[in-house]
Biopython code that builds the backbone (N, CA, C, O; Angstrom):
import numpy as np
from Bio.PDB.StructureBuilder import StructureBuilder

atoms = [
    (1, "UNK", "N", (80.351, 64.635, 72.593)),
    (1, "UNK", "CA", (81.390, 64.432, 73.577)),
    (1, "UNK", "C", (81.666, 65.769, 74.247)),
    (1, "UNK", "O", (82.350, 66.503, 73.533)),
    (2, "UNK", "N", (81.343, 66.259, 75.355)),
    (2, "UNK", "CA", (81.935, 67.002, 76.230)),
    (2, "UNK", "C", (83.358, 66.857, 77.144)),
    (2, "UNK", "O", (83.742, 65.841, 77.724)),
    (3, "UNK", "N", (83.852, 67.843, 77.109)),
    (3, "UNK", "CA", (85.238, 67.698, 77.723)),
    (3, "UNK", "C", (85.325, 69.107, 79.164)),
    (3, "UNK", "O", (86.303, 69.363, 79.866)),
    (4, "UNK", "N", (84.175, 69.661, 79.189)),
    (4, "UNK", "CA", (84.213, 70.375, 80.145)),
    (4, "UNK", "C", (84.772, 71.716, 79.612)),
    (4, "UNK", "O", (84.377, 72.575, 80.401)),
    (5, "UNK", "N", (85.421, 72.222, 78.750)),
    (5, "UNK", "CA", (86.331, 73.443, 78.787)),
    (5, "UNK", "C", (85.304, 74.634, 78.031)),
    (5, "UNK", "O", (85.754, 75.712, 77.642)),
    (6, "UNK", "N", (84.102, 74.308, 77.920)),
    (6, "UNK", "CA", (83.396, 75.506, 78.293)),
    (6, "UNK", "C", (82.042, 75.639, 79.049)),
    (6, "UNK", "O", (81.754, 74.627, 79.689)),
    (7, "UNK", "N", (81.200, 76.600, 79.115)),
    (7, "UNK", "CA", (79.951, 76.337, 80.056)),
    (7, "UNK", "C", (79.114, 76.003, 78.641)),
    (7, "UNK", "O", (79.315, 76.124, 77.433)),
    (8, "UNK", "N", (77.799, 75.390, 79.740)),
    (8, "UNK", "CA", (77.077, 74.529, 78.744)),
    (8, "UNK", "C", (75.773, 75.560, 77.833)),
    (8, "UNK", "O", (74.823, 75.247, 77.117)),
    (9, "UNK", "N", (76.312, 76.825, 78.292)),
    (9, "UNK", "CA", (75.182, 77.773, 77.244)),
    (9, "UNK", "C", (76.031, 78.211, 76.304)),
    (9, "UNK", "O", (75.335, 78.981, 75.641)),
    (10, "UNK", "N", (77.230, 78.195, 75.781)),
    (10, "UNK", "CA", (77.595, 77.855, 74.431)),
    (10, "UNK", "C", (76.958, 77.447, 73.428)),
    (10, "UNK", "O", (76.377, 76.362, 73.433)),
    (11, "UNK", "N", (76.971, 78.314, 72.336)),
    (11, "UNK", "CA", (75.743, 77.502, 71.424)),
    (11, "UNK", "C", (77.107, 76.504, 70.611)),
    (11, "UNK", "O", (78.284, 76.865, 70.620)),
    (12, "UNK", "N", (76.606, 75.240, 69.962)),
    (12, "UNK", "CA", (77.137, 74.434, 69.368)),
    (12, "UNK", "C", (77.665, 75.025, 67.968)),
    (12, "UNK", "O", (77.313, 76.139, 67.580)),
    (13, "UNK", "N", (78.672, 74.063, 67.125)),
    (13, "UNK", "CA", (79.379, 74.937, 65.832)),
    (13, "UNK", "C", (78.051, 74.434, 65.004)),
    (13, "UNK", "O", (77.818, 75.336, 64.199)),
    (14, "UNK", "N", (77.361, 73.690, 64.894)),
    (14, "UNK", "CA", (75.916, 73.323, 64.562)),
    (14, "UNK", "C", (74.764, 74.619, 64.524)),
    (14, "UNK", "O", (74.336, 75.271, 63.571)),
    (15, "UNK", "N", (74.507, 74.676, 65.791)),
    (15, "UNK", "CA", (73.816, 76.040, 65.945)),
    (15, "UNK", "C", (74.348, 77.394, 65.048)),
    (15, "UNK", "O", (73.683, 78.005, 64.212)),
    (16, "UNK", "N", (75.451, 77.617, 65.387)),
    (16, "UNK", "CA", (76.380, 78.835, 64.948)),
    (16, "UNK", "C", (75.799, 79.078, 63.013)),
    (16, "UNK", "O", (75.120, 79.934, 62.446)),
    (17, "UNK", "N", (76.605, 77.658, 62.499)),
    (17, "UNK", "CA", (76.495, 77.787, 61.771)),
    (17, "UNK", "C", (74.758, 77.547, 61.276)),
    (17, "UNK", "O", (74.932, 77.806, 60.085)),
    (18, "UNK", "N", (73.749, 77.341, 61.342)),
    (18, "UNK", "CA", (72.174, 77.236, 61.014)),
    (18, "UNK", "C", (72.138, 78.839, 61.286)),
    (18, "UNK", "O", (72.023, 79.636, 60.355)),
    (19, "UNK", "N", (72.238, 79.200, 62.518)),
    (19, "UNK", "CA", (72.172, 80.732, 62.674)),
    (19, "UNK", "C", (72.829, 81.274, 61.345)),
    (19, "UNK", "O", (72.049, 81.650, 60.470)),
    (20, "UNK", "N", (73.947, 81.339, 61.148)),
    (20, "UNK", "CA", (74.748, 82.138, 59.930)),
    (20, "UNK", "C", (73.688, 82.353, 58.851)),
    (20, "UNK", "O", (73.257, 83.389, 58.344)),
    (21, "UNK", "N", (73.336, 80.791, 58.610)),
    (21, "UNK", "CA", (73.133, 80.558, 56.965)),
    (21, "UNK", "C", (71.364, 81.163, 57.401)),
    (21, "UNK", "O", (70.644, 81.671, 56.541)),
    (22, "UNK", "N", (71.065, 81.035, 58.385)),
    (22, "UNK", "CA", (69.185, 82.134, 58.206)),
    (22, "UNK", "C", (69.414, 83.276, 57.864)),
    (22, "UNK", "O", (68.980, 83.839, 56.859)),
    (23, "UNK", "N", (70.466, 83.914, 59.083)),
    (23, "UNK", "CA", (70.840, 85.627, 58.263)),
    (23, "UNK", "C", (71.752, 85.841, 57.309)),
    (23, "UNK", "O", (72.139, 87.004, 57.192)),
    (24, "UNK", "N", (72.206, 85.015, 56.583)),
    (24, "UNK", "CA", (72.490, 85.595, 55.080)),
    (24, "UNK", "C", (71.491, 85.177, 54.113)),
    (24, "UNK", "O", (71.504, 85.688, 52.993)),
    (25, "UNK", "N", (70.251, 83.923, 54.562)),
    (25, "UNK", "CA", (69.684, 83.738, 53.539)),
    (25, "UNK", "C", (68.671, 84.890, 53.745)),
    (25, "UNK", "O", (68.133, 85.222, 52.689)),
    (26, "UNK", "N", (68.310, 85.522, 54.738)),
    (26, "UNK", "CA", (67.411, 86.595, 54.667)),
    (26, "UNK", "C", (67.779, 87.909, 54.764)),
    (26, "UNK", "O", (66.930, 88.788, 54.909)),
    (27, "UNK", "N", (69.320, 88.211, 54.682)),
    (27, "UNK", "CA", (70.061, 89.043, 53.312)),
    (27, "UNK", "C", (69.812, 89.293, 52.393)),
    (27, "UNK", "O", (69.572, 90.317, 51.754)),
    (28, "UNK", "N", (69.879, 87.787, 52.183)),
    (28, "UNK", "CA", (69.387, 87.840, 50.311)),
    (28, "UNK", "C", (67.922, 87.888, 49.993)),
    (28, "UNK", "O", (67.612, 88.338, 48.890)),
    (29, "UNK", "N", (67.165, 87.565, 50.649)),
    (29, "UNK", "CA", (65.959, 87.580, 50.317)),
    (29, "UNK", "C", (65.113, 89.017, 51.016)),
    (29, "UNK", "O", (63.947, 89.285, 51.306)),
    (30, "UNK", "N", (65.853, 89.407, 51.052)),
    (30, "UNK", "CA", (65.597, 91.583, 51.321)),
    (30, "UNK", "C", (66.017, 92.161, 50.570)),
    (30, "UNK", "O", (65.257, 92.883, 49.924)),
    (31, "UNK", "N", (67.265, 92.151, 50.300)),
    (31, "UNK", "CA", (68.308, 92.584, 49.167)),
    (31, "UNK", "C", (68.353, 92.878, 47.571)),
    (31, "UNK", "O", (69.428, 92.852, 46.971)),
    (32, "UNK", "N", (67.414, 93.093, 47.074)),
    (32, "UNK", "CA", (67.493, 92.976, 45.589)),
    (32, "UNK", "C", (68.371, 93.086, 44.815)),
    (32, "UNK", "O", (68.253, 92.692, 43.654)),
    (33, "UNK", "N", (69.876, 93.864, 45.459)),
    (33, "UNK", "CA", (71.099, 94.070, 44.990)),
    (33, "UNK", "C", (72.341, 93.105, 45.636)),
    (33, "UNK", "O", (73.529, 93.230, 45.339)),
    (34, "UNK", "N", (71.829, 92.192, 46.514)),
    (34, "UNK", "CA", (72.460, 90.981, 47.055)),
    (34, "UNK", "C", (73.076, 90.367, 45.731)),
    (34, "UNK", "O", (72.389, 90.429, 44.711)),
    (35, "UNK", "N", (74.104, 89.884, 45.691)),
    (35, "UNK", "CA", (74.751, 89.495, 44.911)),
    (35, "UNK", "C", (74.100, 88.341, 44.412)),
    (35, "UNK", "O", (74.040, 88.217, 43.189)),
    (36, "UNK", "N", (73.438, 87.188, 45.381)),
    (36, "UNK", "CA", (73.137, 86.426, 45.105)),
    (36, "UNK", "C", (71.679, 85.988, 45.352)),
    (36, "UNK", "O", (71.347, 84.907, 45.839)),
    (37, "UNK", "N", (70.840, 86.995, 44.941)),
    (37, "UNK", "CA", (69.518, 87.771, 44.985)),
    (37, "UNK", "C", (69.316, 86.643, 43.780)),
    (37, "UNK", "O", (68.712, 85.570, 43.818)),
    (38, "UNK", "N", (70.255, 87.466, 42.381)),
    (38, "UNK", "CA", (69.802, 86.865, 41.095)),
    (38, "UNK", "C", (69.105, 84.822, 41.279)),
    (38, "UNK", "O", (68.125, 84.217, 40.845)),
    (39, "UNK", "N", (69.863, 84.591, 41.827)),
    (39, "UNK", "CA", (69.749, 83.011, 42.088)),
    (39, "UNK", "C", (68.889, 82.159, 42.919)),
    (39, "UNK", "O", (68.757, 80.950, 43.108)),
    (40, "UNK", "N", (68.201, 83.553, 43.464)),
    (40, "UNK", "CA", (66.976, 82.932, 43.880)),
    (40, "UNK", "C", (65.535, 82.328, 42.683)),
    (40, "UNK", "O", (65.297, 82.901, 41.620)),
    (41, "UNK", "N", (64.831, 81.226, 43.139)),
    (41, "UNK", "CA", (63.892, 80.922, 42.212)),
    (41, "UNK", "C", (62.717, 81.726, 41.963)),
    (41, "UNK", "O", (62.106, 81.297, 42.942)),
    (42, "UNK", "N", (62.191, 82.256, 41.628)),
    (42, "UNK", "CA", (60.362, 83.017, 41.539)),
    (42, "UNK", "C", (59.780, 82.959, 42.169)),
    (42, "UNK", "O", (59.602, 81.967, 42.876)),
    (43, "UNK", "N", (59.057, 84.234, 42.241)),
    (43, "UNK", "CA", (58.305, 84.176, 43.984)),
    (43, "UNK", "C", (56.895, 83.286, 43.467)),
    (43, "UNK", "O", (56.538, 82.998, 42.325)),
    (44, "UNK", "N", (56.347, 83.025, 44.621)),
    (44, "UNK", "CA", (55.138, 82.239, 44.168)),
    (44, "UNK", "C", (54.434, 83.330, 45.079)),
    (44, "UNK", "O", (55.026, 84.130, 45.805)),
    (45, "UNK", "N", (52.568, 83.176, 44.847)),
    (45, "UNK", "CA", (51.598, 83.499, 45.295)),
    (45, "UNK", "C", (50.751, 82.704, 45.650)),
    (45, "UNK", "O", (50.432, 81.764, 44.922)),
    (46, "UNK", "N", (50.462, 82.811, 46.282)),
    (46, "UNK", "CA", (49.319, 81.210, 46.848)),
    (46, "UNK", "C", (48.052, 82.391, 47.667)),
    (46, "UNK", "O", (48.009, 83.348, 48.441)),
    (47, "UNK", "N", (47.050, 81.385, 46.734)),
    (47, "UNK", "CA", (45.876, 82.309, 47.711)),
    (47, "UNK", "C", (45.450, 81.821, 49.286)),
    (47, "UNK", "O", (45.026, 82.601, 50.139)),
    (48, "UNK", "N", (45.616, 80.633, 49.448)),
    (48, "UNK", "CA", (45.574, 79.977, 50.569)),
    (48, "UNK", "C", (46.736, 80.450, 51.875)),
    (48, "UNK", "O", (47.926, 80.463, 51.560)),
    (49, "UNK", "N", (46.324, 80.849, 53.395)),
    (49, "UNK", "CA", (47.379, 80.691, 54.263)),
    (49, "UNK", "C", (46.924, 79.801, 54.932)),
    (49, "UNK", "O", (45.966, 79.838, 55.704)),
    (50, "UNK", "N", (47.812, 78.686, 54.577)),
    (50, "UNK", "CA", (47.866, 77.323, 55.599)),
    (50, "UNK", "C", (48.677, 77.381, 56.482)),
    (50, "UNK", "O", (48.385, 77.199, 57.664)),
    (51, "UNK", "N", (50.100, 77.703, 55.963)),
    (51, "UNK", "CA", (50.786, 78.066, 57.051)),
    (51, "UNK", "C", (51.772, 78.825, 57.128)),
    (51, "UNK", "O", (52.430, 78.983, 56.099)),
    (52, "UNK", "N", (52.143, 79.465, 58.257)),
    (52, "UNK", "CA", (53.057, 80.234, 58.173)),
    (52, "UNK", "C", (54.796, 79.525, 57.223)),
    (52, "UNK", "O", (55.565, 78.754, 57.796)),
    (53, "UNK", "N", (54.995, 79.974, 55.963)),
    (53, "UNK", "CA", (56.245, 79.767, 55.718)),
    (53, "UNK", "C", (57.910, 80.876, 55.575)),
    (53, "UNK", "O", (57.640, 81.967, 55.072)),
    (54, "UNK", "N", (58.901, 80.771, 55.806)),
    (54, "UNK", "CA", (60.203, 81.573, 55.909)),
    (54, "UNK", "C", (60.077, 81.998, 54.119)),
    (54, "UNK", "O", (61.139, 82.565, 53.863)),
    (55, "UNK", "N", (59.517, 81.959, 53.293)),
    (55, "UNK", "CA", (60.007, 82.144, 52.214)),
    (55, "UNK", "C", (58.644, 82.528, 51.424)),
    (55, "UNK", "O", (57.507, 82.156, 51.715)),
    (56, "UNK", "N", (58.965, 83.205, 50.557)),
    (56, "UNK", "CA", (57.675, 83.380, 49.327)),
    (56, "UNK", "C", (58.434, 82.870, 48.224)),
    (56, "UNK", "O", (58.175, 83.573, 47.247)),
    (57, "UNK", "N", (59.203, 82.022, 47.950)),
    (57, "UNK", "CA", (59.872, 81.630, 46.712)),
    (57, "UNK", "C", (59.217, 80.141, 46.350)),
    (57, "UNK", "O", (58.683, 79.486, 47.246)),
    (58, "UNK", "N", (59.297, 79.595, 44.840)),
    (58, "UNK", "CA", (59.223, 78.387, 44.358)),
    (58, "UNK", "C", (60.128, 77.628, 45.083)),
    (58, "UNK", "O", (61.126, 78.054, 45.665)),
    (59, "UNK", "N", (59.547, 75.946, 44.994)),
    (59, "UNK", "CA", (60.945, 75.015, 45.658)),
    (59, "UNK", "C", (61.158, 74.546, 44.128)),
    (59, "UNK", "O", (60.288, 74.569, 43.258)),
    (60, "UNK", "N", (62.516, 74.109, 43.978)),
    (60, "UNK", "CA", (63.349, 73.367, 42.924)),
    (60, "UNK", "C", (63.471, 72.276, 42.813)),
    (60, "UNK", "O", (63.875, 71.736, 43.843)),
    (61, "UNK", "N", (63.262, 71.480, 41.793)),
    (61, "UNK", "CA", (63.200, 70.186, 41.934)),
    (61, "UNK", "C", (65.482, 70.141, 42.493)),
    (61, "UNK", "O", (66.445, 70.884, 42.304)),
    (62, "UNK", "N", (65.255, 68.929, 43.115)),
    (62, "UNK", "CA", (66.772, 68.445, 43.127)),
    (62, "UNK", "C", (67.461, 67.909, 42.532)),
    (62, "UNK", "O", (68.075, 67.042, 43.155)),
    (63, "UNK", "N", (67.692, 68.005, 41.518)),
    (63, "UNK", "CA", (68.077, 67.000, 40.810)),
    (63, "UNK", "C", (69.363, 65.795, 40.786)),
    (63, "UNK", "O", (69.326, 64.608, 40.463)),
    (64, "UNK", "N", (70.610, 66.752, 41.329)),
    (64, "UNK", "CA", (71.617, 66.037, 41.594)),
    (64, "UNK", "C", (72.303, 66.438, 42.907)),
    (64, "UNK", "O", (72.156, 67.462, 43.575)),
    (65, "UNK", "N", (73.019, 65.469, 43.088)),
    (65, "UNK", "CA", (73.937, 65.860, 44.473)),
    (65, "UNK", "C", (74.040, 66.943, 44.714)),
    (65, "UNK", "O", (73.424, 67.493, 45.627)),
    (66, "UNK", "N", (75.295, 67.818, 43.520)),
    (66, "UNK", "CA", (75.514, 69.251, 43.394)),
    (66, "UNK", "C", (74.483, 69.716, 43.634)),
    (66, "UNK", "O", (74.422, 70.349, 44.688)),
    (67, "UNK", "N", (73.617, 69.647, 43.046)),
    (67, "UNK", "CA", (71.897, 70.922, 43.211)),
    (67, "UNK", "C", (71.827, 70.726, 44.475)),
    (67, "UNK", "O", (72.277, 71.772, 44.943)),
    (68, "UNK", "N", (71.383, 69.654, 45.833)),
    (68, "UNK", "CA", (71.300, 69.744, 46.819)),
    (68, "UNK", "C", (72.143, 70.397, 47.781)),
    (68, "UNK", "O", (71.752, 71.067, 48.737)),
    (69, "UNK", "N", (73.322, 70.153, 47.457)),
    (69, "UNK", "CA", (74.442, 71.081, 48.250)),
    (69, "UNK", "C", (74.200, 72.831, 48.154)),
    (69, "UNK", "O", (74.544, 73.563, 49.082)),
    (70, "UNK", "N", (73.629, 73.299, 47.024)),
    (70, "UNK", "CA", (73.690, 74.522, 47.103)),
    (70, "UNK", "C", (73.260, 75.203, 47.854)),
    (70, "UNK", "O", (72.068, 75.017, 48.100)),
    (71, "UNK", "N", (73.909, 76.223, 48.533)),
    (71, "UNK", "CA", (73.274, 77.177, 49.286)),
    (71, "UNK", "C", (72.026, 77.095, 48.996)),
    (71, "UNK", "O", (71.447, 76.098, 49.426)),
    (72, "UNK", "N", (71.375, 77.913, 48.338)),
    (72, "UNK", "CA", (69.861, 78.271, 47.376)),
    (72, "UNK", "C", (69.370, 77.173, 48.435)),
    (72, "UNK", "O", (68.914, 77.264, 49.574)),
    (73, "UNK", "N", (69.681, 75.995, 47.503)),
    (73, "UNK", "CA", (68.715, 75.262, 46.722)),
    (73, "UNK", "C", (68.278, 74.236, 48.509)),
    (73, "UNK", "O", (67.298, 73.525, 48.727)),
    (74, "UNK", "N", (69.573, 74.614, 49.557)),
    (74, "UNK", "CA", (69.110, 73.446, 50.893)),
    (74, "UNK", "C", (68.149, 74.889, 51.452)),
    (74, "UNK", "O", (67.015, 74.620, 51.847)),
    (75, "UNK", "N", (68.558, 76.303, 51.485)),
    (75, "UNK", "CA", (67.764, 76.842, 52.675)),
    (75, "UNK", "C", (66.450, 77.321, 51.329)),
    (75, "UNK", "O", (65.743, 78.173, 51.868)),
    (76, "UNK", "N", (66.144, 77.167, 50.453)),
    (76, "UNK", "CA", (64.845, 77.138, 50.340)),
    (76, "UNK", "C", (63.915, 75.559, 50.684)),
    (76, "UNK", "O", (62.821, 75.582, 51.248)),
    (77, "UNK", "N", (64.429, 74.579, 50.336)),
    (77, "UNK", "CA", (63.950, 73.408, 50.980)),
    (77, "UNK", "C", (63.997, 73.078, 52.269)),
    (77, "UNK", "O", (63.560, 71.989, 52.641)),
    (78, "UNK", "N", (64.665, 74.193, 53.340)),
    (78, "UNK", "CA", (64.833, 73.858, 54.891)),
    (78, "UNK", "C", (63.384, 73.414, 55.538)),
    (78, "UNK", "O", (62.297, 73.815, 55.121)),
    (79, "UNK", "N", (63.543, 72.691, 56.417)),
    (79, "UNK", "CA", (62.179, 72.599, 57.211)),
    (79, "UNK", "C", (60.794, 72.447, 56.037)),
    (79, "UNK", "O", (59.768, 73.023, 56.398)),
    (80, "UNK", "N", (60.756, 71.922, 55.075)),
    (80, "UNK", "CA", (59.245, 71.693, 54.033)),
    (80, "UNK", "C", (59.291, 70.318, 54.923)),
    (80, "UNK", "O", (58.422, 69.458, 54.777)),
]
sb = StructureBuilder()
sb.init_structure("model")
sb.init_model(0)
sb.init_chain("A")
sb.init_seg("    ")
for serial, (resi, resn, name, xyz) in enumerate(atoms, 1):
    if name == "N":
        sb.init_residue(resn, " ", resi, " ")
    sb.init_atom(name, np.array(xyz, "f"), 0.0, 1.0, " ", f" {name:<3s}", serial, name[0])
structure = sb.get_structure()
C-alpha cells in the first residue's frame, strides 16, 4: 500500500532490514572475537567450486521452530 508520503527510491523496512542482518552476519563471520562468532557452525571445505556461495560454514539441520528463528541458523540457510 502506498500513500505517497515518500519518493519511490526509498528502500522498503524489508530491504533495510535484509541489508542489516548481511552486515552483521558478515561481522561475524570476519570477526573471530564477534561475540557471536562462537555460534557459528564449522567451516566446511569442499573440493569442488560449483558455485559461488556467501558462506564457508556447515548448514544445520532445523529442527524446531526455535532453531529456525535463529539468527545463525536463517542467514546460514539464506538463499540454499
Amino acid at each position: 500500500m502506498e500513500f505517497g508520503l515518500c519518493s519511490g527510491d526509498v528502500p522498503t523496512i524489508d530491504e533495510l532490514v535484509d541489508r542489516a542482518d548481511d552486515e552483521l552476519f558478515e561481522k561475524v563471520l570476519c570477526n573471530s572475537h564477534h561475540v557471536l562468532y562462537n555460534t557459528l557452525s564449522d567451516e566446511t571445505v569442499s573440493i569442488y567450486e560449483l558455485r559461488h556461495r556467501p558462506h564457508s560454514r556447515q548448514l544445520v539441520n532445523k529442527i524446531t521452530r526455535l532453531a529456525e528463528a535463529s539468527f545463525i541458523v536463517r542467514m546460514l540457510c539464506k538463499d540454499v
